[in-house]
C-alpha positions as CSV (number, residue, x, y, z in Angstrom):
1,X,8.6,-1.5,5.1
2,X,10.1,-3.0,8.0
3,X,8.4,-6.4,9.8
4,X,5.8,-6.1,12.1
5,X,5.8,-7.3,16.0
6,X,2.9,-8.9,15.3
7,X,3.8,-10.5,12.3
8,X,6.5,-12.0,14.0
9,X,5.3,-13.2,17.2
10,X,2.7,-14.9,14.3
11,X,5.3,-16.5,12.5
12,X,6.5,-17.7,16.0
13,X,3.5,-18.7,17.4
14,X,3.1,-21.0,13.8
15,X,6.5,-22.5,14.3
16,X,5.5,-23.5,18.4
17,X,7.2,-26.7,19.3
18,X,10.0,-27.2,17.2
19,X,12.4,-26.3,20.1
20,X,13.2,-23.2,21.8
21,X,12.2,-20.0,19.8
22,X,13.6,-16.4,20.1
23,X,13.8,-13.4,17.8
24,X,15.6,-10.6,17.5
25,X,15.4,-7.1,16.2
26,X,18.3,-6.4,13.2
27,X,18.2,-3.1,11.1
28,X,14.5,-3.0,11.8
29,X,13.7,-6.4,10.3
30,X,14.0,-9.7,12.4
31,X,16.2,-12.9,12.8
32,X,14.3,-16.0,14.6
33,X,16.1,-18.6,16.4
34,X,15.3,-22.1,17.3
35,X,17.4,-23.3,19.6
36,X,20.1,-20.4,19.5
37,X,20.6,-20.7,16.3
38,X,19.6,-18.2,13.0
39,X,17.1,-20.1,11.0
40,X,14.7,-17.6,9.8
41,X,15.3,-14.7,8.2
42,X,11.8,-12.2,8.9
43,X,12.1,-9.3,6.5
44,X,9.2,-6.7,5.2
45,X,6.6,-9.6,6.9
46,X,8.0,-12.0,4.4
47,X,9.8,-15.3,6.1
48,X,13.7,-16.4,4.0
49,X,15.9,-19.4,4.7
50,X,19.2,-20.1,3.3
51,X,18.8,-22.0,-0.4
52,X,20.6,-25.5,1.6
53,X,20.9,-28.5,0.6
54,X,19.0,-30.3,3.0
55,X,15.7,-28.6,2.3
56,X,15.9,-28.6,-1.4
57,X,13.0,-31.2,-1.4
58,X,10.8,-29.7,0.8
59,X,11.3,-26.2,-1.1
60,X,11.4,-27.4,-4.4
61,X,8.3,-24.9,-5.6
62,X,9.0,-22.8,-3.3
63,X,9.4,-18.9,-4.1
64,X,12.6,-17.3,-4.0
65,X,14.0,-13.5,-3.3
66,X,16.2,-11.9,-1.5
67,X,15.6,-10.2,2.1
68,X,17.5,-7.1,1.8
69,X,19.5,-5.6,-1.5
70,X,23.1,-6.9,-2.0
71,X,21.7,-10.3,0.0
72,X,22.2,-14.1,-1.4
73,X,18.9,-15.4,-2.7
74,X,16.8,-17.6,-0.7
75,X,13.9,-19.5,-0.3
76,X,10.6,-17.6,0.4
77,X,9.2,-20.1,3.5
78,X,5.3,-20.1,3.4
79,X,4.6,-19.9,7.0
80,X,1.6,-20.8,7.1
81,X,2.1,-24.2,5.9
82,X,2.7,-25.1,9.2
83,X,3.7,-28.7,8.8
84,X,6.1,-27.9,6.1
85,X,7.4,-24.9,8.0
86,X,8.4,-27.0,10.8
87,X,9.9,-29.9,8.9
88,X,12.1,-27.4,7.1
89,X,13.0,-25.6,10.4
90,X,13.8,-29.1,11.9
91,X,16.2,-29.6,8.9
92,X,17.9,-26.6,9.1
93,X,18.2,-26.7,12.7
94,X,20.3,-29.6,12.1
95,X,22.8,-28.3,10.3
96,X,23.0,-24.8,11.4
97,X,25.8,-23.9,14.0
98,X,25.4,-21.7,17.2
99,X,27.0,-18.7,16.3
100,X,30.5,-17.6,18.4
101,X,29.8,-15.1,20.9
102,X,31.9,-11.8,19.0
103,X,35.3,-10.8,20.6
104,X,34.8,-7.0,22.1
105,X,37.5,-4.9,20.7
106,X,39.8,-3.2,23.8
C-alpha cells in the first residue's frame, strides 16, 4: 500500500513552521524535505527517520521498522505528536546535508 496525497500533505501540514517543507514522490511512497534536505521518510502512511544520534532522546520509546524491505531500520516518528515531531525534525535538520545535484551521464 503506497502513501496517500492526503496523508502526506497531513503530515506536512503537522510539521508547518519548522522551515521550508517539500515532498516528493519516490517509487510510489514519499520523501519530505525541510529546507532541501531528506528528513522524513513517508512510506505506506507511516512516517521513518534515520536511527541518529541526535534524536536518540527524543525517540527513546519510540517504535522502530523499516520503510521498504532490504532498508536500515529506523525510528517510527508519531506525527501527531506535533511538538515532538518538530523538535526531532529541527534536530535532524541540523545535521543532515543538502544532497549534490547528480552528474547526468553523456
Amino acid at each position: 500500500m503506497a502513501t496517500s496525497v492526503e496523508y502526506i500533505e497531513f503530515v506536512c501540514e503537522q510539521i508547518r513552521g519548522v522551515g521550508d517543507i517539500r515532498y516528493k514522490k519516490m517509487f510510489g511512497d514519499y520523501m519530505v524535505y525541510v529546507n532541501d534536505k531528506p528528513i522524513l521518510l513517508v512510506c505506506d502512511n507511516t512516517v521513518y527517520v534515520k536511527q541518529l544520534e541526535c534524536i536518540a532522546e527524543y525517540m527513546k520509546d519510540a517504535e522502530t521498522g523499516t520503510p521498504y524491505k532490504g532498508a536500515k531500520v529506523h525510528y517510527i516518528l508519531d506525527i501527531e505528536n506535533t511538538n515532538c515531531s518538530k523538535e526531532v525534525i529541527l534536530a535532524l535538520e541540523k545535521v543532515t546535508q543538502v544532497p549534490r545535484p547528480r552528474k547526468k551521464k553523456s
